[in-house]
C-alpha positions as CSV (number, residue, x, y, z in Angstrom):
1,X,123.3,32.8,86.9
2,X,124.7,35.6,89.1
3,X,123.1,39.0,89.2
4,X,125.4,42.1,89.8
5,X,124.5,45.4,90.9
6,X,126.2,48.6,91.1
7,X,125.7,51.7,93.5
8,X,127.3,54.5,94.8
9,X,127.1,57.0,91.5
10,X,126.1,60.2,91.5
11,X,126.9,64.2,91.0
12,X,130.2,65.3,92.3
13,X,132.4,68.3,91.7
14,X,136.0,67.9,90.0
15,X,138.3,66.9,92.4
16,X,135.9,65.3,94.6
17,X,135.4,61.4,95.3
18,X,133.2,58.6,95.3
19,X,133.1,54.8,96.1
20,X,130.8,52.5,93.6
21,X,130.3,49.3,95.3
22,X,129.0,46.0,92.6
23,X,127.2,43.6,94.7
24,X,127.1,40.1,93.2
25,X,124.3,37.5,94.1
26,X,126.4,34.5,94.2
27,X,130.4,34.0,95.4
28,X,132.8,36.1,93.7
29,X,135.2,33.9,94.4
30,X,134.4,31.3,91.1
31,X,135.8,34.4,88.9
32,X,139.2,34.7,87.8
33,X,138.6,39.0,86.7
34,X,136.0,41.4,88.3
35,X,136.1,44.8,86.6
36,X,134.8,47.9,86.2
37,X,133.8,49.6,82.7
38,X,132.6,52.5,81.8
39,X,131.1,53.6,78.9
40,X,130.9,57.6,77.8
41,X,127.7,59.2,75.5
42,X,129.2,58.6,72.5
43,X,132.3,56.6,73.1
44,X,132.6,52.8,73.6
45,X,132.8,50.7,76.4
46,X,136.2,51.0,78.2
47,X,138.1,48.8,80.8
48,X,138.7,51.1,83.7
49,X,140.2,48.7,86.5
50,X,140.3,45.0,86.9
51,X,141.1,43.0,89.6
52,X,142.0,38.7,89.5
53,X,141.2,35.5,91.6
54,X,145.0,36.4,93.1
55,X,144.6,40.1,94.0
56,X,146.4,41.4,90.5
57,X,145.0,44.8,90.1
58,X,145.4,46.5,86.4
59,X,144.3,50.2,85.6
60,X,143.8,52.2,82.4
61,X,146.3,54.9,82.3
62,X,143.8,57.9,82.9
63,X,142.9,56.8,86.4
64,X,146.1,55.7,87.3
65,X,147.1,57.0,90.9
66,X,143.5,58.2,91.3
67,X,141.5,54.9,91.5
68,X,141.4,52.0,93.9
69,X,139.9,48.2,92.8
70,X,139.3,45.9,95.4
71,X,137.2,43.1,96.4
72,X,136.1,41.3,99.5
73,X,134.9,37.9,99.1
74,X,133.2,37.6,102.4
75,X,130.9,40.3,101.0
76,X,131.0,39.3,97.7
77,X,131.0,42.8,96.6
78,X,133.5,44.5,94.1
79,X,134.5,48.5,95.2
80,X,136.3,51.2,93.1
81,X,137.1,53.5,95.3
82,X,137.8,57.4,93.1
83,X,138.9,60.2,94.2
84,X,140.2,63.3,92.4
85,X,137.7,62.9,89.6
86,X,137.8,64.8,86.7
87,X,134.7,65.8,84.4
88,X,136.1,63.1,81.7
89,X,135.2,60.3,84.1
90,X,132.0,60.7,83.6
91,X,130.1,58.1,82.4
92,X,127.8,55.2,83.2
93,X,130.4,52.7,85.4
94,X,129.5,48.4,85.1
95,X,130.4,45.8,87.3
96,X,131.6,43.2,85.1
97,X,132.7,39.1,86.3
98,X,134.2,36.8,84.1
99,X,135.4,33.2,84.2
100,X,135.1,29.4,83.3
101,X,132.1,27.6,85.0
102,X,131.5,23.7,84.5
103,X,129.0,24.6,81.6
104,X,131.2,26.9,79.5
105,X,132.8,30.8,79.8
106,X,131.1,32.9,82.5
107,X,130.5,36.7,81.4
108,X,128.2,38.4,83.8
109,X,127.1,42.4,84.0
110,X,125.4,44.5,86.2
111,X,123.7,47.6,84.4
112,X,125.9,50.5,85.5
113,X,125.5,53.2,88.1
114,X,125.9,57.0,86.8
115,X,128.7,59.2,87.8
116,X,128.5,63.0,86.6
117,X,131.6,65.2,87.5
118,X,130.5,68.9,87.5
119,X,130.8,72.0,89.1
């Protein structure tokens, strides 16, 4: 069992940024994706950037150009880095890990961090 936990939301203006860090209990390195979601009042949970075993990064189109994924395994600890936000991104942001252990498919989440863009 790994345990991840998110930190680094908060209030922020438009156009201003922030870095949410996911801190996993165990190596990160026995996961082929780490992600971040995020999940709107109202709206579904939403892939917002993912990043593999190899260093393949994917984004969703909104954030494009405006958020950074990475990872460093020595800290095993997952960072979105965001700048530019908008009042759309906000939401509730999860750390997510997935992968194949010996026992079966591995699907671990944190439970989220909020981030509130505002004036």
């Amino acid at each position: 069992q790994v345990q991840l936990v998110e930190s680094g939301g908060g209030l922020v203006q438009p156009g201003g940024s922030l870095r949410l860090s996911c801190a996993a209990s165990g190596s990160i390195s026995r996961f082929d994706v780490m992600g971040w979601y995020r999940q709107a009042p109202g709206n579904q949970r939403e892939s917002v950037a993912t990043v593999t075993s190899s260093d393949m990064t994917n984004y969703m189109d909104s954030v494009k150009g405006r958020f950074t994924i990475s990872k460093d395994n020595n800290k095993n600890t997952v960072y979105l880095q965001m700048d530019s936000l908008k009042p759309e991104d906000t939401a509730v942001y999860y750390c997510n890990a997935k992968g194949v252990g010996w026992s079966g498919p591995m699907d671990y989440w944190g439970k989220g961090t909020l981030v509130t863009v505002s004036p």
